[in-house]
N, C-alpha and C positions, 0 to 999 in steps of 0.2 A: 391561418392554416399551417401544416405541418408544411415539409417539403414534399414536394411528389415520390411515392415511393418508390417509382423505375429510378427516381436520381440518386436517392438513400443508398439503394442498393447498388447504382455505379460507384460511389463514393465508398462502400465496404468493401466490391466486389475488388478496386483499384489500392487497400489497403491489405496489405497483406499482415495477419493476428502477428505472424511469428516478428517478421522485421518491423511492427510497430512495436510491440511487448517488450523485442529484446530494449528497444531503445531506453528503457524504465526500468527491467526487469535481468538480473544475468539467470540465461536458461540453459540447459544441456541438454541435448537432444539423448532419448532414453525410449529405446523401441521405436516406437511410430510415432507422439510425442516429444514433447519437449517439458522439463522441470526446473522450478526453482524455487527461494524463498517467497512466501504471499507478500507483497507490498503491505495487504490491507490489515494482517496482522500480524503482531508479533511469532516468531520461530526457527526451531534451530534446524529441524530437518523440512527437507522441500516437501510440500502438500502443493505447490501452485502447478498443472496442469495445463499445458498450450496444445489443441491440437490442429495441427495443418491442414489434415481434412475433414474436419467439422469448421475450422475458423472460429473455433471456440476454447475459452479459458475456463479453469474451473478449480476452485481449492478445496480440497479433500479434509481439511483442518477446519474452513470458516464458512465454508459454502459459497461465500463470494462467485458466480459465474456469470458469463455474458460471450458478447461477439467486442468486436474489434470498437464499436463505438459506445456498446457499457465500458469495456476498460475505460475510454477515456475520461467520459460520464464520473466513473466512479473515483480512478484517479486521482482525475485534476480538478474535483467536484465543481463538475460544469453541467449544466444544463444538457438536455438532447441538443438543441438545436447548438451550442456552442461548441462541443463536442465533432460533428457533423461539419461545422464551419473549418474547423482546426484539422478534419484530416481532409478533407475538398484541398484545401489551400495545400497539404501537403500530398498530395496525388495532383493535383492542378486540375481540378475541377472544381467550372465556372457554376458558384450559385446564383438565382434570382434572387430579389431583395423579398422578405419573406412577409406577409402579411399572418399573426398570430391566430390561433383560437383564443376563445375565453380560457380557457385554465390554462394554458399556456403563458397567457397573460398575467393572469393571477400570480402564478410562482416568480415570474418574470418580475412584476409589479413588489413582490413583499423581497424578492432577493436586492432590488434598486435600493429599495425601500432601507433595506437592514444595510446595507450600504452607507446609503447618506444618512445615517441615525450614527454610526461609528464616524463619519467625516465631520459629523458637528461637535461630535462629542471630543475630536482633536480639536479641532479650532477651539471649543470649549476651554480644553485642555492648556492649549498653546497659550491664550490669551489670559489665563490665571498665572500660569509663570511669571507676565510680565506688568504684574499687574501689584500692589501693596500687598495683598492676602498670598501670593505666590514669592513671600518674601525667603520665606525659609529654604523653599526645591531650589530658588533661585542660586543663594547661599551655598547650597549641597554642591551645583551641578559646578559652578566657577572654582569652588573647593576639589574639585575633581579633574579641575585645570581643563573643561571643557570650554574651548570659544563661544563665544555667540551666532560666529559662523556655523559650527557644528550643531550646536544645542535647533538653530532653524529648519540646519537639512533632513535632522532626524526627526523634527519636530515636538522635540520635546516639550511638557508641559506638567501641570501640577495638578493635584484634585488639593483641595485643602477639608479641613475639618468637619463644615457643613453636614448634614446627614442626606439632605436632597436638596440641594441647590441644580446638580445637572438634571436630575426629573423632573423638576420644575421647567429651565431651561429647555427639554426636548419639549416637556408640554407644549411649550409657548408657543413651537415651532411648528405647529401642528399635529405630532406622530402621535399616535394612538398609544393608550398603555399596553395591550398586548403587543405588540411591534417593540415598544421599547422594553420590554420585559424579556422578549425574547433574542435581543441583538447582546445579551451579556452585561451590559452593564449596570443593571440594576438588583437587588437583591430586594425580596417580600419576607415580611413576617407577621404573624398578626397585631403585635403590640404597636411597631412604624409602620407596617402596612409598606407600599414601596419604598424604599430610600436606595441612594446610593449604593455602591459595592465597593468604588473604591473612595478613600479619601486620607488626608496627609500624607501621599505619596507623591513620586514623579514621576511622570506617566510618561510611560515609550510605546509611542503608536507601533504596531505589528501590520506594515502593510504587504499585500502580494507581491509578486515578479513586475505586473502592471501600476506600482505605486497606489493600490486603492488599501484605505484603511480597514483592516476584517477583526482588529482584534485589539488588544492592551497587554501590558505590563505592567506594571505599580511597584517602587522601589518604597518601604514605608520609611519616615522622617522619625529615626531615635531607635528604640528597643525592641519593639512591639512586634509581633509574631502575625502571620508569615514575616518574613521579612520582601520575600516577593510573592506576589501576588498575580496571577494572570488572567484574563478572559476565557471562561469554559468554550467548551468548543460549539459553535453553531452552524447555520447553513452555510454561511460564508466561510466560516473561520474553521481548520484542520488542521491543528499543531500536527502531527504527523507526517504531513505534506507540506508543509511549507519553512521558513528557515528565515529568523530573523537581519536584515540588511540581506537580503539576497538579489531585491528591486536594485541596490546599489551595486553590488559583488557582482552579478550577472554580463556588466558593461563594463566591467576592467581591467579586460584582455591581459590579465598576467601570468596567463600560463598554470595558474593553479589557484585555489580554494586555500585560506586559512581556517579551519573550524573550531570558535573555540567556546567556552561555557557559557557566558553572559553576555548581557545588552550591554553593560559599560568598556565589556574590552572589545567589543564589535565596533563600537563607537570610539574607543579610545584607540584602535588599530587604522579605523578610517582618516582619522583625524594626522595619524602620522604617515598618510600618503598607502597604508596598505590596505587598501579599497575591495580586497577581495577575499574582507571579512565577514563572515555569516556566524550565524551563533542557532541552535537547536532551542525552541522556544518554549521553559521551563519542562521539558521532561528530558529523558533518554533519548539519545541521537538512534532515528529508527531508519528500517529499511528503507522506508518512502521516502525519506529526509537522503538517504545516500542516492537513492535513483534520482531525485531531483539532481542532484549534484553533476551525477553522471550526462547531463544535459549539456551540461557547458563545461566540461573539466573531466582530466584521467587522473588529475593528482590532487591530492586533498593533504595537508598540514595541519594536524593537528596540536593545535595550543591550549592543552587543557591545562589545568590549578596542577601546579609539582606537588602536594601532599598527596597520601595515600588513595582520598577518596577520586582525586586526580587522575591518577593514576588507573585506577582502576575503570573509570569514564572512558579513558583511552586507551584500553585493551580491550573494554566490550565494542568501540567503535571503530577498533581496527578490524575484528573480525565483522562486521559490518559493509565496511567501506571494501574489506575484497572479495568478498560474497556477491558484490555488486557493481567488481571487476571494476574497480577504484585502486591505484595506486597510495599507499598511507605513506607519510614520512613524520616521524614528531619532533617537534622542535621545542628543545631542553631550556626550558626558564629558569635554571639555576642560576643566581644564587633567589630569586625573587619568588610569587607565587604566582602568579599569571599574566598576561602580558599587558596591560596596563602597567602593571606597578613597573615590568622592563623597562618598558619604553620611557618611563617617567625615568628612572632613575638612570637609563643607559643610553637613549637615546634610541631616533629609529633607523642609523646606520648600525649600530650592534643589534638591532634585532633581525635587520638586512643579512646580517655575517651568521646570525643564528637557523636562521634559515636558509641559506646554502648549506649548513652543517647539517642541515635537518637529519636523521635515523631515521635510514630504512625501518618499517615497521618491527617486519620479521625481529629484527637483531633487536631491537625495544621490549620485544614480548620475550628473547632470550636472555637482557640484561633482569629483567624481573623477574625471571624465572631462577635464576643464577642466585637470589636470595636465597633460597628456600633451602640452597645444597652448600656442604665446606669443600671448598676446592682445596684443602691441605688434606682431606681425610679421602683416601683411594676408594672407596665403599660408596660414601658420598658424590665422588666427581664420578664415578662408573655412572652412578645412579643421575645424574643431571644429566650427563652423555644419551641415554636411553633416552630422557625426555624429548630432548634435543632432537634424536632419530624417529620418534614420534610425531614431533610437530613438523618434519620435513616433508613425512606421508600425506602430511594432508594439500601437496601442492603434488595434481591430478596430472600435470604435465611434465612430460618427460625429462626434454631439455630444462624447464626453468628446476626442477628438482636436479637436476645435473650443476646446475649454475650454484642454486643454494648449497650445494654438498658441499663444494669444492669452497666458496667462500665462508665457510662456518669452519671448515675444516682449518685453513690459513688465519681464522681471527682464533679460535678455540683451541687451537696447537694438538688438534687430532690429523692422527694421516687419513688421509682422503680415503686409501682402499677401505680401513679401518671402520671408519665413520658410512662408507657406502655399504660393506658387508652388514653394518646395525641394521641399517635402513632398510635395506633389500630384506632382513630375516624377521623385524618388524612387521615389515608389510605380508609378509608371508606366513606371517602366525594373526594377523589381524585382515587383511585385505588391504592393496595399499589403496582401489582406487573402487568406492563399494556405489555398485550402482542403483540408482534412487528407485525404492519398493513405490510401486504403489501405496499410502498409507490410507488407514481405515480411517475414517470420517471422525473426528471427533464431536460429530455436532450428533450425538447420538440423538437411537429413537427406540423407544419404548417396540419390545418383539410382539403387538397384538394382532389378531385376526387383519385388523383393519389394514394395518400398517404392512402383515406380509399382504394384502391383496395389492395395497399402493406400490410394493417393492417390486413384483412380479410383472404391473403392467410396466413401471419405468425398465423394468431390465427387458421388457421384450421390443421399447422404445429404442433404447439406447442398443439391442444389437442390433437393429433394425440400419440405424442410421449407419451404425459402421461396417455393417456388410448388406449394404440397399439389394444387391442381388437374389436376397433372400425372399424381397417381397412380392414377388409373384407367385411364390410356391404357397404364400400363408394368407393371399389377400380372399381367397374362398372361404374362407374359416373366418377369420377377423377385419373387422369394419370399427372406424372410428365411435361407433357408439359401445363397444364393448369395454370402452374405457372409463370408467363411472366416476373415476374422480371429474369433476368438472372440465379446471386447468387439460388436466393429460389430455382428455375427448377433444379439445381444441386444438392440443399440438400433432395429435395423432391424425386430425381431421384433415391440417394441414399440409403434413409430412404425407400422408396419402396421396393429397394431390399434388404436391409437386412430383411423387416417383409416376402419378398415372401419366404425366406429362412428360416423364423422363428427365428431371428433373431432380438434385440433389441439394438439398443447401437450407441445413439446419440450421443455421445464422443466420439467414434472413428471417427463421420464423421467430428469433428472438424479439428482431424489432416490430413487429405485428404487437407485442403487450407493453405495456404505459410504463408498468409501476414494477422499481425497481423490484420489490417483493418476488413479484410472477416474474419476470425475467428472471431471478437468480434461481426459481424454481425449474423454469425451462431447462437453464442449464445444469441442475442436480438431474433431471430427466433425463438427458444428452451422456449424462455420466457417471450412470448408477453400473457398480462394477459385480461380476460373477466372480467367485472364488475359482483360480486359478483351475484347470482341470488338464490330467494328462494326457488324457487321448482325446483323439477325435469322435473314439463313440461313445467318451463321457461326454462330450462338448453336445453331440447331436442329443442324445437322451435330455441334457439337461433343458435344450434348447425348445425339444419337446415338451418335456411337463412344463414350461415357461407358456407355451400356448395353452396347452390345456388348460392352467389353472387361471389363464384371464379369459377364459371362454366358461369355463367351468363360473367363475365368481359373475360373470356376463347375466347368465342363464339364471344364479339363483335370486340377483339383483332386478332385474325385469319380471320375477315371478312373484318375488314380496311384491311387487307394483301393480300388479294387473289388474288390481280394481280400479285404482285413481286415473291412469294413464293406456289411454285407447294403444299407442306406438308400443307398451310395453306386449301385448300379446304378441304381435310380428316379429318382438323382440325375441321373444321364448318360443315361437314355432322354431325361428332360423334357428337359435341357437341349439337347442332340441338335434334337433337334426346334425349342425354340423360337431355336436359334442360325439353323436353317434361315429361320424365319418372320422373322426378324430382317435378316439378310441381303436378304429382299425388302421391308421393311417403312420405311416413315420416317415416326417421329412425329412430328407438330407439335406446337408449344408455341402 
């Protein structure tokens, strides 16, 4: 069985959306509201949506919505009920030990499942390394001046040549071929039919915060393209959310995060005592990657590759990391290319001394910008200056834009007044501090009959919740069956009864549906938006014809029905009637 619902809902009602979210999420409060970048996908302007009284999130970009325990759901791709466990324990409330349903079970059963199908496939792993056929990873990994100490704790291992030696291997073990098909590590064709995915590689298990195995890495032995190879993403496994050596990094109270490209300098920075290394797991360091971070650490050191594409790695991840109100600093691997080869050749007292040195972000993204302009040509250095007074607008805060002026001005040999009047004239011909629009949906929808009737009932949903006041004036006119989409008639059903009750609280009727789908649905319901309007008796008209035309579309939907459906006639008497009263009536707001 689930949890009792009166406890679900103590458990929501004791987390608060805003002070959970911020913990993940950097938000700015913006109107009534709160904004910031979506976790769940990539972007440069904020779509993500918090609001305080709904208790509900919503992104205007992905659609992504929910309450306080879909965030976590979504997330920390957990389960309801682990979700549920995780904020109880952070509110302090006592759960019962829970007995499941069947489909609870079910999902519960194939996530175990794809679980221990990735923990044999290390063992698997582990014990080809150490074995005659794992001669070569063997070779590679000692050539890399890794211990045997390290090589166990990471648990490194080999796939070798075979084409399906580990399919066989899971066969034997019992797992079903869809389960092993589905945990990543197997590839279908028609000619092999299943085989292998990875092989003459050496494999670095990808485990979570909890040390459980969700994923792979494959480093290939000689020339062959990729050269790395990773686990697609499955039930368990969310590159995006999670951060290679992070199960290690998490427990090494050193005051800050090293972040840097690859499993070998992850590994090769553990190895020389700096344990609070994580590395982004073969893609671009994302938002969800820095809000993890932001869990255990303010400061984050960036160690990316000193060549160009380097480079580059760590300016898109500096703007990242303080979007997500993360402190950046980088630390300069000159003369080497990344910090492996440092450490090899310098030792891990000079990477100690590199990292005290570490650069302010800021001043990193001014020395690479400082290319681009000649500091001997007046035209030139004017024009860098400008840039310079540009990137200082985009720090929202007063004082710390006071701080920056003043120390740019002392490294840059510009006079402070000088450099404050750019800035100040800058922001004044651009906006220095531009507050976040509402942005239109990009998850467009085709403008049909069908689609404005769906638009109309959600927008008379969604003002409904946020000015409940309204619903006594309109509950003679509209009843939950005038809402024909299915979904809506159920949220409207319910949002009825709780205002008959006296009663507000659009987030609890999230958790009333299963499947993430209708949840995310509920919450586009919750916050389907009206085009700005200036007065209040454009606000009350529009608010009007919003009634009308889901009473109107009520009326004509119950009339196509009245042969098949006895309810549909009392349908189309009432509404008959109250389209009449409707027609002479105007509510105010």
């Amino acid at each position: 069985m689930y949890y009792p619902d009166e406890l679900i809902e103590e458990v929501r009602m004791k987390n608060d959306i805003v002070n959970v979210i911020s913990g993940y999420v950097r938000i700015q409060k913006k109107g009534s509201s709160y904004f910031g970048l979506c976790p769940f996908h990539n972007e440069k302007s904020p779509s993500f949506s918090v609001s305080p009284t709904k208790q509900m999130y919503y992104c205007f970009g992905c659609g992504a919505g929910g309450n306080v325990i879909t965030f976590v759901m979504e997330y920390e791709n957990a389960t309801f009920q682990e979700a549920v466990k995780m904020l109880a324990e952070k509110a302090g409330v006592s759960l019962p030990e829970m007995e499941y349903s069947e489909e609870v079970k079910r999902k519960e059963s194939r996530r175990a499942t794809l679980l221990e199908i990735q923990k044999e496939a290390a063992k698997y792993y582990y014990y080809m390394l150490r074995s005659p056929r794992g001669k070569t990873g063997f070779q590679y990994l000692s050539g890399r001046q890794l211990s045997e100490e390290t090589m166990k704790k990471f648990g490194l291992g080999y796939a070798d040549g075979a084409a399906s030696d580990l399919t066989a291997y899971l066969r034997s073990k019992g797992y079903a071929d869809e389960l092993i098909n589905e945990s990543g590590l197997i590839a279908f064709d028609e000619k092999r039919g299943m085989h292998d995915k990875f092989w003459n590689r050496v494999m670095f298990p990808i485990q979570d915060s909890n040390h459980r195995v969700i994923g792979f890495g494959g480093r290939v032995m000689g020339d062959a393209k990729p050269k790395y190879l990773n686990s697609p993403e499955t039930m368990i496994f969310d590159k995006s959310r999670n951060l290679y050596g992070l199960n290690f990094a998490r427990t090494s109270r050193k005051g800050n995060f090293i972040l840097c490209e690859g499993y070998m300098d992850v590994i090769a920075m553990h190895q020389a005592g700096f344990t609070q290394a994580v590395a982004s797991l073969g893609t671009a360091f994302t938002a969800g990657q820095a809000a993890l971070l932001k869990r255990y650490t303010e400061e984050v050191l960036l160690a990316y590759d000193s060549d160009g594409a380097g480079v580059n790695a760590a300016l898109r991840a500096i703007g990242i990391l303080r979007e997500a109100g993360l402190r950046g600093k980088v630390i300069d691997m000159q003369p080497y290319k990344d910090p492996d080869e440092f450490v090899k050749n310098m030792g891990a007292e000079a990477f100690q001394e590199r990292i005290e040195q570490a650069q302010n972000s800021f001043f990193f993204e001014l020395k690479i910008l400082e290319r681009d302009f000649r500091m001997d040509d007046p035209e030139s250095k004017t024009a860098f200056h400008r840039e310079i007074a540009k990137k200082l607008c985009s720090f929202e805060e007063e004082v710390e834009r006071e701080n920056y002026i003043e120390s740019v001005a002392g490294k840059y040999n510009i006079g402070y007044e000088n450099l404050r009047k750019l800035v100040s004239s800058y922001a004044a011909r651009t906006g220095l501090v531009q507050p976040v629009a509402r942005p239109k949906s990009t998850v467009t929808k085709k403008n049909t009959p069908e689609e404005n009737v769906k638009k109309s009932q959600r927008l008379l949903l969604t003002w409904i919740t946020e000015e409940p006041e309204i619903y006594p004036k309109i509950k003679a006119y509209i009843t939950a069956q005038d809402f024909t989409e299915p979904l809506y008639e159920q949220v409207a059903d319910k949002l009825f009864a709780d205002l008959e009750q006296g009663s507000y609280n659009p987030a609890a009727i999230i958790s009333a549906f299963e499947e993430e789908q209708e949840q995310r649905a509920v919450a586009e319901i919750f916050n389907t938006k009206l085009e700005e309007l200036d007065t209040p008796k454009d606000r009350e008209k529009a608010f009007n014809d919003i009634i009308y035309a889901v009473k109107e579309n009520s009326f004509e939907y119950y009339s196509g029905r009245m042969g098949a459906d006895m309810n549909a006639l009392n349908q189309v008497i009432s509404g008959k009637k109250a389209l009449e009263e409707l027609r002479k009536t105007h509510i105010s707001l």
